[in-house]
DONUVEX-781932 format. One record per residue (C-alpha): residue number from 1; residue in one letter; x, y, z. Coordinates in steps of 0.2 Angstrom, whole numbers, plus 2048, in hexadecimal, padded with zeros to 3 digits. Layout:
BEGIN
ATOM   segu   romi     u     v     w
ATOM    NUM      A     X     Y     Z
...
This chain:
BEGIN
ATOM   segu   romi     u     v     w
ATOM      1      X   E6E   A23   2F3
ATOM      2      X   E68   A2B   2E5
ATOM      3      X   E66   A3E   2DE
ATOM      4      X   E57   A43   2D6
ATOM      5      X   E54   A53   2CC
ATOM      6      X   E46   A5D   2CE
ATOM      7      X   E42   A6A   2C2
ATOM      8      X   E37   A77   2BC
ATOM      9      X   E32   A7A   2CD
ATOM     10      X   E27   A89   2D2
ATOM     11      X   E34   A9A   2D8
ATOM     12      X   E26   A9B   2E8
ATOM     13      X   E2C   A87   2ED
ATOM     14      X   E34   A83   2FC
ATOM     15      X   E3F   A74   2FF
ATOM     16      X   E33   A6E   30F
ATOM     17      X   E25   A6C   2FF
ATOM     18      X   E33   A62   2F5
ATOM     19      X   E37   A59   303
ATOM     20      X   E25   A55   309
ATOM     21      X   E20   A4F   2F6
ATOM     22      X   E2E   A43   2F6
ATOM     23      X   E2D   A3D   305
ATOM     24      X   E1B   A32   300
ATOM     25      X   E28   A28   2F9
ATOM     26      X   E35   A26   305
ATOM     27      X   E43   A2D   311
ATOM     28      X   E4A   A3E   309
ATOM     29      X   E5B   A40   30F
ATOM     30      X   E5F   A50   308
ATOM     31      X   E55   A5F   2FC
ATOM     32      X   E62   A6D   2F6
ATOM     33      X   E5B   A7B   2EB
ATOM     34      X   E65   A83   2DF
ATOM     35      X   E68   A95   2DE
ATOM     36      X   E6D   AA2   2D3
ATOM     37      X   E82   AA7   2DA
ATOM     38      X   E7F   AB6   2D3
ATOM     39      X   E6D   ABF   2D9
ATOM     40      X   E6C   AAD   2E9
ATOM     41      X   E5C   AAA   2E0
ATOM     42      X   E51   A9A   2DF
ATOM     43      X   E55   A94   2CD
ATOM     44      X   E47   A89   2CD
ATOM     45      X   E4F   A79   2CD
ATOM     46      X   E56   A6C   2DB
ATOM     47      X   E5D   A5D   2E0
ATOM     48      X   E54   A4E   2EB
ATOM     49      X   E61   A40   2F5
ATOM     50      X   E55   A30   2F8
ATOM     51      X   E5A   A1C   2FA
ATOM     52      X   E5B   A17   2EA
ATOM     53      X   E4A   A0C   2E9
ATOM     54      X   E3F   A19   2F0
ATOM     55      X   E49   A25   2E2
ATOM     56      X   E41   A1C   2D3
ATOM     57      X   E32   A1C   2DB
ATOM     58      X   E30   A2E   2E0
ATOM     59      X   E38   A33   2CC
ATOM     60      X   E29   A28   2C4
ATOM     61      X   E1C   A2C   2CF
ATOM     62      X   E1E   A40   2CF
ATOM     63      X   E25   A44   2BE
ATOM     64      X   E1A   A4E   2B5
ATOM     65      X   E10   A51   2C7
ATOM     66      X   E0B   A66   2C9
ATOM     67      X   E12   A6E   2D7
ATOM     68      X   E0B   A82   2D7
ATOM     69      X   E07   A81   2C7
ATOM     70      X   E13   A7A   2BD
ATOM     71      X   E18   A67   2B7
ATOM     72      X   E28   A63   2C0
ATOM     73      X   E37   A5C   2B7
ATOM     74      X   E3C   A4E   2C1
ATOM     75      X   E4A   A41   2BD
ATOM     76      X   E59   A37   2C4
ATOM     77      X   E69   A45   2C7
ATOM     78      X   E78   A41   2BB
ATOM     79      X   E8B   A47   2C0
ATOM     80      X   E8C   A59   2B9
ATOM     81      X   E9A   A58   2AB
ATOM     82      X   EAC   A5E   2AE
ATOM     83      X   EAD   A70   2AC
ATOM     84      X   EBC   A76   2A2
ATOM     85      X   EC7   A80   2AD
ATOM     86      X   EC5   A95   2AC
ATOM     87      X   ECE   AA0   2A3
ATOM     88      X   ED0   AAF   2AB
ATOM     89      X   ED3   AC0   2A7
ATOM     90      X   ED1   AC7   2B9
């Protein structure tokens, strides 16, 4: 299973669109949007789980590809980078 990323996406996109656009390539098991902590705003950027076959598929078929205007970002998800831990004055 593979994560994909999917940016650059339009703030008016829904994850059904994501999901649908994706889904020309295979199963989509999972579309998570991202959003803002702070405001719970769409931050314009998401995440994609397919099988890994249909993955690379669906990243060099619709990379590039416009959704509402915009050329999406698309590209296999790497692990986020360990934060280093907080300091807090609170």
């Amino acid at each position: 299973m593979k994560s994909i990323y999917v940016g650059n996406l339009p703030f008016r996109a829904t994850e059904d669109e994501v999901r649908e656009m994706f889904a020309a390539y295979g199963e989509v098991h999972e579309v998570k949007f991202v959003m803002d902590r702070e405001t719970g705003r769409f931050r314009g950027f998401g995440f994609v789980r397919m099988d890994d076959a249909a993955a690379l598929e669906a990243v060099e078929a619709l990379d590039g590809k416009e959704l509402g205007g915009r050329a999406l970002r698309i590209n296999e998800a790497r692990e986020r980078a360990p934060r280093p831990p907080r300091s807090g004055g609170y």
